[in-house]
Backbone bond lengths (Angstrom), bond angles and torsions (degrees), N, CA, C in turn:
res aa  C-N    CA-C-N  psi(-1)  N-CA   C-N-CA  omega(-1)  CA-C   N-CA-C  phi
1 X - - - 1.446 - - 1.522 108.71 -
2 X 0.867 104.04 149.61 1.725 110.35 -173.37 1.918 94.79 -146.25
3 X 1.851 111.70 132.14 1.345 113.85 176.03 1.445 110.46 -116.19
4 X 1.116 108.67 132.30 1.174 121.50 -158.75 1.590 110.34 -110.32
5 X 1.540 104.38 129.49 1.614 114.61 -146.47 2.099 76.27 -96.29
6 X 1.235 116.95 86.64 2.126 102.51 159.47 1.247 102.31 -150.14
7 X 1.302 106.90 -175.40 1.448 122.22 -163.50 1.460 113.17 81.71
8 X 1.153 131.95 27.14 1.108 133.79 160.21 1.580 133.29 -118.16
9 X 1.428 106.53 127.08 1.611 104.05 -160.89 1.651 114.00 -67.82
10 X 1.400 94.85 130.50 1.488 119.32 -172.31 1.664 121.52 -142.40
11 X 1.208 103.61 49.32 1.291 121.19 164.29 2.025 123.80 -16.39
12 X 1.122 126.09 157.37 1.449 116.45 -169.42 1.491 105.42 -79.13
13 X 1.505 136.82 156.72 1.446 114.67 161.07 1.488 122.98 -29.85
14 X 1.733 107.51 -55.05 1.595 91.05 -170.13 1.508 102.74 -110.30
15 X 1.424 111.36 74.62 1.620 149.06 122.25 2.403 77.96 83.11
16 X 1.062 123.68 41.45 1.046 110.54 144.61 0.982 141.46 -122.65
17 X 1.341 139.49 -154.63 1.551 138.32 -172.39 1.422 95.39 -72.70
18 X 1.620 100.66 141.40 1.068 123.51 170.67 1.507 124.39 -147.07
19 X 1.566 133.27 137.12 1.292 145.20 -177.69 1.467 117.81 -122.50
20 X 1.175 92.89 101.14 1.699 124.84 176.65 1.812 109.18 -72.32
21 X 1.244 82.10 123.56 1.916 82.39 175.29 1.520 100.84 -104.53
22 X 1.294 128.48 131.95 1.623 126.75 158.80 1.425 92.31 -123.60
23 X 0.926 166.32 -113.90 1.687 145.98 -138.66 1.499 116.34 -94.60
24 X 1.391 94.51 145.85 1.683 96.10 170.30 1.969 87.56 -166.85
25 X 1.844 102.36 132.89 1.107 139.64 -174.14 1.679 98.48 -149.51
26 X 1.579 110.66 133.40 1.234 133.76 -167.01 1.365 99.25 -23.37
27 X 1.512 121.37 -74.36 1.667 136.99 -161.89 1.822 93.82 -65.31
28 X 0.885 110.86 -12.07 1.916 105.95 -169.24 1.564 134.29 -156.79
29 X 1.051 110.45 152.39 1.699 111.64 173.91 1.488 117.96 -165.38
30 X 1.137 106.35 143.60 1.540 133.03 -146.14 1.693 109.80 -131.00
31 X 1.636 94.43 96.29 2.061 90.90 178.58 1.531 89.03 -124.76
32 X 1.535 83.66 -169.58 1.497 91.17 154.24 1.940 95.58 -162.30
33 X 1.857 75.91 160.45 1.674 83.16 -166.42 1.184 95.14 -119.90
34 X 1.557 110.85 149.67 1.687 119.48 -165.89 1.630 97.51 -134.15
35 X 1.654 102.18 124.15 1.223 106.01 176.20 1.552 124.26 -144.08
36 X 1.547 95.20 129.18 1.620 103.80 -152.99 1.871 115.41 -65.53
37 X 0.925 129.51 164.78 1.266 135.96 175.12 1.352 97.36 -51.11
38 X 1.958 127.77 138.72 1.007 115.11 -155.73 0.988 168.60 94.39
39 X 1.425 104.94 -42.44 1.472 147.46 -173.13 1.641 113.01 -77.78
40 X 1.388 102.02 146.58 1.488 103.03 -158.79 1.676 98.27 -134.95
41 X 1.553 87.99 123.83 1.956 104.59 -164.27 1.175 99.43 -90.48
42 X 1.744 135.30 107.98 1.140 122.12 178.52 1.842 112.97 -106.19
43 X 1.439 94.46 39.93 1.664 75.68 -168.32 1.586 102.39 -90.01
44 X 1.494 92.53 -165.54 1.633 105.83 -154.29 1.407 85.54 -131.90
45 X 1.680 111.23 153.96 1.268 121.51 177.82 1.061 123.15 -73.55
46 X 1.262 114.23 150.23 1.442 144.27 -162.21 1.724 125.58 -72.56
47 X 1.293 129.28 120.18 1.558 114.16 173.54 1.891 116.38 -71.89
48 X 1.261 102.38 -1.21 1.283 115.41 170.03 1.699 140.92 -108.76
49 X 1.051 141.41 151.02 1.871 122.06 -169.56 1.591 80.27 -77.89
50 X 1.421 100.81 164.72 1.070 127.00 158.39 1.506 137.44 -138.96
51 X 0.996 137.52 138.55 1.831 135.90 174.75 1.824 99.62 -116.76
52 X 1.852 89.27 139.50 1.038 108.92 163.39 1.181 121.84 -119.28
53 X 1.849 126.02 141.51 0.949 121.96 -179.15 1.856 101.98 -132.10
54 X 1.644 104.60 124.54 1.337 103.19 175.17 1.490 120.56 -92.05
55 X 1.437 115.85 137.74 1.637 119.52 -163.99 1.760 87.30 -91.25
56 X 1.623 119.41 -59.74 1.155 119.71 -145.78 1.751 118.13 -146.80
57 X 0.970 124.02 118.15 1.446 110.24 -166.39 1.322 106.15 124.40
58 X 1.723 111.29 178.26 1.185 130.85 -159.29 1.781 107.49 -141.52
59 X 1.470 120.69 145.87 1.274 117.03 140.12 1.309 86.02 172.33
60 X 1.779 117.18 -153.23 1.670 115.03 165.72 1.933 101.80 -120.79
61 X 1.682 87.05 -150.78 1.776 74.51 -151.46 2.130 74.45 -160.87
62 X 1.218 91.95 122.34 1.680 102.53 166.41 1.618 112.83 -117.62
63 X 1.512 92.23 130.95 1.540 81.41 171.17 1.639 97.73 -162.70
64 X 1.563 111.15 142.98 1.955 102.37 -160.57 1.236 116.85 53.18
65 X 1.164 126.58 33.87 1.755 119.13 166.72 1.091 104.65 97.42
66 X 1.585 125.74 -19.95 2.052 116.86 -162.50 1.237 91.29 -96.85
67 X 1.329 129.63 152.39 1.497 148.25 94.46 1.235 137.16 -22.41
68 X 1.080 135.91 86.05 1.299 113.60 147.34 1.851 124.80 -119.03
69 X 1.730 104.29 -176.53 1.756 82.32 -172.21 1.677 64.40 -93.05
70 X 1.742 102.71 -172.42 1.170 152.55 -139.66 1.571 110.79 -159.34
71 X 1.233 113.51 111.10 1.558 106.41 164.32 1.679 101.95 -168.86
72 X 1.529 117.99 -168.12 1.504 101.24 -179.69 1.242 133.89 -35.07
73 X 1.553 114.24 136.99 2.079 97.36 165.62 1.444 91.47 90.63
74 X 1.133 129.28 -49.76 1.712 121.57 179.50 1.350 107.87 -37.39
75 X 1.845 118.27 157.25 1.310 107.34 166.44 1.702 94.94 -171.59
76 X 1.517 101.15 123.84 1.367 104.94 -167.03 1.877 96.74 -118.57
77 X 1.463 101.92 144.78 1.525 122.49 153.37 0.997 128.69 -92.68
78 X 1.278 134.43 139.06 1.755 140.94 -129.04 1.569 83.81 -161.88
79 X 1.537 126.66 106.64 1.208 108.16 172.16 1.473 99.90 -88.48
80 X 1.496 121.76 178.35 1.400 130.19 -178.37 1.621 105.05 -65.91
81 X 1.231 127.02 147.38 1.347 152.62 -150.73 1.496 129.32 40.10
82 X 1.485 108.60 7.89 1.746 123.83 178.23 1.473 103.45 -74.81
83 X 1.632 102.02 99.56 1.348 77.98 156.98 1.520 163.17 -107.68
84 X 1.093 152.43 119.06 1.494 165.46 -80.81 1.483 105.59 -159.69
85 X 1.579 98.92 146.18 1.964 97.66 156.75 1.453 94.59 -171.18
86 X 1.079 108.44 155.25 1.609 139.09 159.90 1.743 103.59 -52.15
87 X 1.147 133.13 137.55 1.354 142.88 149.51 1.523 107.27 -178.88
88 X 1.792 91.98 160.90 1.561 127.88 -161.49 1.470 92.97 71.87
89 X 1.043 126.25 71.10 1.366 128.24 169.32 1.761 101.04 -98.13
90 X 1.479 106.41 108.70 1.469 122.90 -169.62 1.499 99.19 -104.52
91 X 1.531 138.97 -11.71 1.376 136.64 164.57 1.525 115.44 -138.10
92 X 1.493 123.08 118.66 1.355 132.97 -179.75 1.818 94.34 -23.31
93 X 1.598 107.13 130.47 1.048 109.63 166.84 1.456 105.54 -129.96
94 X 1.914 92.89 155.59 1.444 111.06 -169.72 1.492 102.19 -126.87
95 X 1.784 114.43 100.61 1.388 114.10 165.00 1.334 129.38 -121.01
96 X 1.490 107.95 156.67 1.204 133.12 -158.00 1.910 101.72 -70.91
97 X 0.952 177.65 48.60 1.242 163.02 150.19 1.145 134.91 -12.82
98 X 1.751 121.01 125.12 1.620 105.48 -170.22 1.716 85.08 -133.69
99 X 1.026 118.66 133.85 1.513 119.85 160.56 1.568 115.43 -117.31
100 X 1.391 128.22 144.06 1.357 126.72 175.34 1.652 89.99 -161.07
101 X 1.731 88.96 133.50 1.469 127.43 -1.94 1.139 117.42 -58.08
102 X 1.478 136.52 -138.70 1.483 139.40 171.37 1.224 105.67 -91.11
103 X 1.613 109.36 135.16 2.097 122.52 -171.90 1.201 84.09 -58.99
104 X 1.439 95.21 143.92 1.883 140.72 168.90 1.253 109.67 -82.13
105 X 1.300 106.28 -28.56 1.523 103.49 -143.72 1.644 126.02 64.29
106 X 0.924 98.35 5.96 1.861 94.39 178.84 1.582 90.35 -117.84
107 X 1.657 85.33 154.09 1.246 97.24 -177.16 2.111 118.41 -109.77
């Protein structure tokens, strides 16, 4: 067993989005990304699926054409090459991230 210290908002030094990695094992990886009121998600899609799970905060979340808002308890699937982002983020949000296999970083 291994406990894993995330979900806690941790914004960049100069107060932007930021994605924290605490685990990654071949089949998986586990961050979380913290994004301040404001804040503008520019990433690019993923060679991997992904699930999101929001701990805390507010805004919406596009990904494949849908809308929806986004706030605690939410939890969206992102298959690999969809691409998606967080915006109108009206309360610092703190989410959960799961990628599998484990993010490449390539998109």
């Amino acid at each position: 067993m291994e406990i894993i210290d995330a979900g806690r908002f941790a914004p960049a030094a100069d107060g932007t989005a930021r994605y924290a990695e605490q685990l990654r094992v071949p089949a998986l990886s586990v961050g979380t990304y913290s994004l301040p009121a404001g804040a503008v998600d520019d990433q690019s899609p993923h060679a991997e699926d992904e699930v999101y799970h929001v701990v805390s905060g507010r805004g919406s979340f596009t990904s494949g054409g849908r809308t929806a808002e986004a706030g605690p308890g939410t939890t969206f699937f992102v298959p690999a090459g969809e691409d998606h982002r967080f915006h109108d983020v009206t309360a610092d949000m703190t989410v959960l991230v799961f990628f599998a296999p484990a993010y490449s970083g390539r998109g």
